[in-house]
C-alpha positions in Angstrom: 89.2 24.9 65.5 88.2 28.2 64.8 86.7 31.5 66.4 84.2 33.6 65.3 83.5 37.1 67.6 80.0 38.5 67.7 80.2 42.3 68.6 76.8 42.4 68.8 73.0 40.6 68.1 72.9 42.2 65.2 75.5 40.2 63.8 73.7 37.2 64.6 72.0 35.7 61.4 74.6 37.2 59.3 77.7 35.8 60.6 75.9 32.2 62.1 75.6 28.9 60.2 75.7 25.0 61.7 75.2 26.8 65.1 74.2 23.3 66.0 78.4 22.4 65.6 79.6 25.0 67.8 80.2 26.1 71.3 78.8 29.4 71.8 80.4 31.3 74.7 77.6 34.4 75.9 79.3 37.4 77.7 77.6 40.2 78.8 80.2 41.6 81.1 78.2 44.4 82.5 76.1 42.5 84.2 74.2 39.5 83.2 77.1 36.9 82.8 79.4 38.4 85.6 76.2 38.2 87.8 74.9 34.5 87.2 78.9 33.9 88.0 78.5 35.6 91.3 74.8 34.0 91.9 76.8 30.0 91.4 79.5 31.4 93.5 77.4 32.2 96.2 75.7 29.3 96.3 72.8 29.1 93.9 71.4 26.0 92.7 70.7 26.5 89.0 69.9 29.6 87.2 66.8 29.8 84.8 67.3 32.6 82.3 64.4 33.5 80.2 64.0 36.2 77.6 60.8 38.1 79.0 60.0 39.4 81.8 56.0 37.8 81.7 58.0 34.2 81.9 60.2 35.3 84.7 56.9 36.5 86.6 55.1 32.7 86.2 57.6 31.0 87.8 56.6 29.5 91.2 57.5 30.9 94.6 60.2 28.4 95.2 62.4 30.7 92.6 64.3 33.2 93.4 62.9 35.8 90.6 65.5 38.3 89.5 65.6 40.6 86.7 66.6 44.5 84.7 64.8 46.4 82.0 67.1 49.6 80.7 69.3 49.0 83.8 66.9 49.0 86.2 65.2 46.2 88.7 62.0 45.2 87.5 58.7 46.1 89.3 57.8 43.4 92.1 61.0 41.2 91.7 63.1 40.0 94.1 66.7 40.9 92.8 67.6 43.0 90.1 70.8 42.5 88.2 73.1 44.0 90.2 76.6 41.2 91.6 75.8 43.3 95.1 72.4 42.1 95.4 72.6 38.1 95.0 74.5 37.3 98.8 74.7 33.8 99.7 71.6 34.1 102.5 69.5 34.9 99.2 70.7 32.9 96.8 71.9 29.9 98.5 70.7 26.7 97.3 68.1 28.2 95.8 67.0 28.1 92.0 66.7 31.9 90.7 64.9 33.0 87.2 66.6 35.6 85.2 65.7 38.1 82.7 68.1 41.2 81.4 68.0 43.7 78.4 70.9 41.6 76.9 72.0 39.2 78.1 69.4 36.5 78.4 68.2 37.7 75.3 71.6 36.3 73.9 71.0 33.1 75.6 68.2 32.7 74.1 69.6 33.3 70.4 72.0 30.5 71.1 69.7 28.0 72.2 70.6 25.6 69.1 74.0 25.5 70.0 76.2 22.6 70.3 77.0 24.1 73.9 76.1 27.3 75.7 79.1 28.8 78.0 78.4 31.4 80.5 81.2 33.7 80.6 82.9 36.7 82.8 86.4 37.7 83.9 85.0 35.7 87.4 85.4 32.3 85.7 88.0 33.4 82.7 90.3 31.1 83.2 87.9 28.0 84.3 86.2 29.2 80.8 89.3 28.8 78.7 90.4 25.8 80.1 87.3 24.5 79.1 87.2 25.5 75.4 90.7 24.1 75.3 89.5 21.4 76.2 87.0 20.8 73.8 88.8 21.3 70.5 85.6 22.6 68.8 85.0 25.6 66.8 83.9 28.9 68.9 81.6 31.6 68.6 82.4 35.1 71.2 78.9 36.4 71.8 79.2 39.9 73.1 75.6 40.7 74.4 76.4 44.2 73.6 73.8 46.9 74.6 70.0 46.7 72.8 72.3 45.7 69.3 75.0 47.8 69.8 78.8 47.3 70.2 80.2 48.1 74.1 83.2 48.4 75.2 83.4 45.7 78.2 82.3 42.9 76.4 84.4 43.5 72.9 87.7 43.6 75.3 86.7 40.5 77.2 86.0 38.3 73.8 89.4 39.9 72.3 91.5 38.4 75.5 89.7 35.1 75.1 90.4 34.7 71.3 93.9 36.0 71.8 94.7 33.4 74.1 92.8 30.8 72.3 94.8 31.6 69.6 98.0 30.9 71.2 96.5 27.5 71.8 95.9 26.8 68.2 92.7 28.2 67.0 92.2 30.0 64.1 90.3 33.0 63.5 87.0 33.3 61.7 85.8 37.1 60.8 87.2 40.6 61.0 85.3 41.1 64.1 87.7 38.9 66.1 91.0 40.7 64.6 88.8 43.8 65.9 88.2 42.4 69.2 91.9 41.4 69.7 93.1 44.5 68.7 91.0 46.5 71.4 92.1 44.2 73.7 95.9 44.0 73.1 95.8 48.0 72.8 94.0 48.4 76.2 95.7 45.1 78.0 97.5 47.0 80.6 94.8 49.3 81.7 91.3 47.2 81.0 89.8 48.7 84.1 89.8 52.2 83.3 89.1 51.5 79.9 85.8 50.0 80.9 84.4 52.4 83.5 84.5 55.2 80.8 82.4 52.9 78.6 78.7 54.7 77.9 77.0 51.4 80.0 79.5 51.3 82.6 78.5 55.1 83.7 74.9 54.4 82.6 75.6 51.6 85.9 77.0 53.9 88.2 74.4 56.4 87.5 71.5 54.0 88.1 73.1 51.5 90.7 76.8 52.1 91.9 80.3 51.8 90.5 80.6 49.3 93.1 79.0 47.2 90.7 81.9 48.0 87.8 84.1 46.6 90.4 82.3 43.4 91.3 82.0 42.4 87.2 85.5 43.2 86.9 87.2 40.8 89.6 89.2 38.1 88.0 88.8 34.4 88.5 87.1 34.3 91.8 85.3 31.2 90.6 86.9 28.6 89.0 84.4 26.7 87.4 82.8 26.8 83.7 79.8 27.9 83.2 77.0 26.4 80.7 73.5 25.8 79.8 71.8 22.5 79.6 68.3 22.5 78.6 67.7 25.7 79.4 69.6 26.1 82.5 72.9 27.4 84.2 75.2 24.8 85.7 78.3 24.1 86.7 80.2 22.7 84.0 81.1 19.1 84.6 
């Protein structure tokens, strides 16, 4: 069982093989992942994320259409990408499409994986229990920002590995030591780490720190999260 950490899509073709063997876990803290976890909590039926924003506008009226370009809410949706905005009188047992800078873009890169997880400090611990669980090898996708490195998602895939390694996993690639030891230096103040990062303020400039907050609550849902065919579950 082994863990390899993707800092970023750039890393992608690089640092992937026999993607089709492994459980990829997709984190994109700030928002995408910490958002769908909210949208499932509040009720949501399934979640359709898709990579562009012309797919998101064909789906049919029964969807609820949500979506961010550079941050912001795209033109004629219904939601955006913001935790705040998907309440359970919206969202509730309703099917919502998805589109974000990064994070369904990372989705989208793993669709030949063995398994896709859906990850954010909301369902960490439902998440860990179930890679335990599955005794295969892991990859840590970090969304990242447009093929960069942030902050918020290297911290959350360097707790995971570190306490997948305590479990009995091995690690891959540099990039996990890396991850591990941002996490382990900044373990005891995560929170103010993160709302200095460059995306976290780039949030709280465009939306509301409120927002940093939301993303950052731990284990409010305690369910996995993952992807079959194409769309976000609950993890049976």
């Amino acid at each position: 069982m082994k863990i390899t950490t993707l800092l970023s899509p750039a890393m992608f073709d690089a640092s992937i093989s026999d993607i089709d063997r492994k459980i990829v876990v997709v984190i994109d803290i700030l928002r995408a992942t910490s958002t769908m976890t909210v949208a499932m909590e509040n009720g949501a039926r399934a979640i359709y994320p898709v990579r562009d924003i012309e797919t998101a506008s064909r789906a049919g009226t029964s969807f609820v259409k949500a979506g961010e370009r550079n941050g912001e809410k795209v033109d004629g949706f219904d939601l955006g990408n913001s935790p705040r905005e998907f309440l359970p009188d919206i969202v509730g047992n309703r099917d919502i499409v998805m589109t974000t800078t990064n994070g369904t873009r990372a989705i989208s890169m793993s669709e030949h994986a063995q398994e896709i997880l859906i990850a954010s400090y909301r369902n960490i611990d439902a998440t860990l229990n179930y890679l335990n669980n599955s005794k295969e090898d892991i990859v840590l996708f970090c969304s990242g920002w447009k093929d960069l490195v942030n902050v918020e998602d290297t911290l959350f895939a360097g707790e995971l590995a570190y306490r997948l390694q305590e479990n009995g996993y091995e690690i891959e690639n540099d990039a996990t030591h890396v991850a591990m030891a941002v996490f382990l230096q900044h373990q005891n103040n995560l929170n103010d780490i993160v709302k200095k990062a460059s995306h976290a303020q780039r949030i709280t400039r465009l939306a509301s720190s409120e927002d940093i907050d939301l993303c950052l609550m731990r284990n409010t849902f305690h369910e996995a999260l993952k992807v079959v065919e194409g769309v976000v579950v609950v993890a049976s």
